[in-house]
N, C-alpha and C positions, 0 to 999 in steps of 0.2 A: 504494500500500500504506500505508494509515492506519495508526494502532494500534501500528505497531512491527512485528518480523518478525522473518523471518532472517537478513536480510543490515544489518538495522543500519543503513537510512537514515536522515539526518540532514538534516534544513533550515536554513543559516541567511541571513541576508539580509545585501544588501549584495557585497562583493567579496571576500568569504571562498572562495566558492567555485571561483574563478579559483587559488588556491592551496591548493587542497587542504585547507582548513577543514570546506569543507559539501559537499556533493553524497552521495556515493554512500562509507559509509566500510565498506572489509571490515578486515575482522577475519584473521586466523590459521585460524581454525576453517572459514570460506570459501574457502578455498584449502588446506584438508587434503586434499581430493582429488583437486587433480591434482598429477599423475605431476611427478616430474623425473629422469625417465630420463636416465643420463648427464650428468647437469651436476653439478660441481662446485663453485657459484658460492663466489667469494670472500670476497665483502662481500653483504648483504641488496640493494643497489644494482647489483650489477654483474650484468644482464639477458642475458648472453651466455655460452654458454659456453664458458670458458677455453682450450677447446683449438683453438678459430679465433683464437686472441692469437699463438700462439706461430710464429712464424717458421723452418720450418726449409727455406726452399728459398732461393735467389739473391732478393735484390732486385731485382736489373736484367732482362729479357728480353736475353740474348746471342743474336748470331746462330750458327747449328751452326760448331762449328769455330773458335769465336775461343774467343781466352783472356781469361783474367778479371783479367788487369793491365790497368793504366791506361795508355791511349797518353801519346804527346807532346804531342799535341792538349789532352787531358783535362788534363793537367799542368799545360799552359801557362793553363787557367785562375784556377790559384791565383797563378799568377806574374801575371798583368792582373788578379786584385784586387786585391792587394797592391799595384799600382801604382795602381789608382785610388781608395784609400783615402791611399795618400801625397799623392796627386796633389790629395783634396777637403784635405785637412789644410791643406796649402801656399795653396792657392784660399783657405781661410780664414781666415790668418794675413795674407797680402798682401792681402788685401780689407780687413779691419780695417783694417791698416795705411795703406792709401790712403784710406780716408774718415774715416781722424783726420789726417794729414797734408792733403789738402780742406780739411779745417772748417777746422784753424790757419788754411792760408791763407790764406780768405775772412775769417776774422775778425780777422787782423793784416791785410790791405788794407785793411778799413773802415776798422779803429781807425788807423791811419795816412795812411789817403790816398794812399797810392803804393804803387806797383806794381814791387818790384825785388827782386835777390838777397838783402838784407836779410831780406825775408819768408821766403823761400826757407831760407836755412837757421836762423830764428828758427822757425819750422814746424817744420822734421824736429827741431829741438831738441824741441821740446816735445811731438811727436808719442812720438819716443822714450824721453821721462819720460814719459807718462803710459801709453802701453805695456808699460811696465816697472816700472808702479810697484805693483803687488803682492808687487815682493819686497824691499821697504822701502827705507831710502835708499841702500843700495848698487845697490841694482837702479836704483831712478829717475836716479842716478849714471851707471851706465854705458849705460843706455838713453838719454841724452841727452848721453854723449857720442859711443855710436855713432851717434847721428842727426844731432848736429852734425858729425861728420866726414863721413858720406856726403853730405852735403847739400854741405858745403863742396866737397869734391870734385867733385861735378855743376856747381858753381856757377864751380867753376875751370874746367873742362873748357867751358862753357858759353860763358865769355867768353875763351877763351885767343886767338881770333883777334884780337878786337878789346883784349887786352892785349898779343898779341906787337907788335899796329899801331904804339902808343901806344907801349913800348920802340923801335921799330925809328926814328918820328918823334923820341924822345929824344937818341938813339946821334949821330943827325944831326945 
């Protein structure tokens, strides 16, 4: 249809018409004719109508004769989320923690050349200031001295055999 018409095509080139610039454009006046029997629509956009929206039966398909409370069963899944969203939390606190406690490690070994309890709780010190150091210097404070206490304690616990030896050879 050259010339123009009644429906008001339009040509244009390019990728216009992949979005609704060119092709085929109507008008209001092209669609005075039909019918909208029974639709109510909402907005010019909302192509359904409204009374397939509204919800008034059960969600669920029950079987005849049961009730529409929640079993024990059903229950217990919010009680196993809640656990395993505590459970990823923790997973991700002791994971951090162990691969900054790692690096210290590794990298007070090199920089020393030995391999002892020394490293051991010069690691959890440092692990736990720098784990704790977004809450300024009282944080990097007590972050480093819970890591040097827990460390020291591993580290006692570690060698208690071979220190009770060493006393019990003294006592002698």
């Amino acid at each position: 249809m050259e010339g123009g018409g009644g429906s008001g095509n339009k040509t244009t080139g390019g990728l216009a018409g992949f979005f609704g610039a060119g092709g085929a454009g109507y008008s209001h006046a092209d669609l005075a004719g039909v019918p909208l029997t029974g639709m109510n629509p909402l907005s010019p956009y909302l192509n359904v109508d409204p009374r397939y929206l509204v919800q008034d039966t059960d969600e669920f398909i029950l079987p005849t004769g049961a009730n529409k409370t929640r079993g024990r069963f059903e229950l217990a899944f919010f009680t196993i989320g809640g656990c395993c969203m505590t459970g990823a939390l923790w997973a991700n606190t002791l994971g951090s923690l162990a691969l900054l406690y790692s690096a210290f490690g590794v990298i007070i070994e090199k920089a020393r050349g030995a391999e002892d309890d020394l490293n051991t709780v010069a690691a959890g010190t440092m692990t736990g200031m720098l784990y704790k150091c977004t809450g300024g210097l009282r944080g990097v404070a007590r972050g480093g001295l819970t890591g040097l206490t827990l460390t020291s304690l591993y580290a006692l616990y570690n060698n208690w055999e071979h220190m009770k030896g060493s006393l019990l050879q003294q006592s002698l």
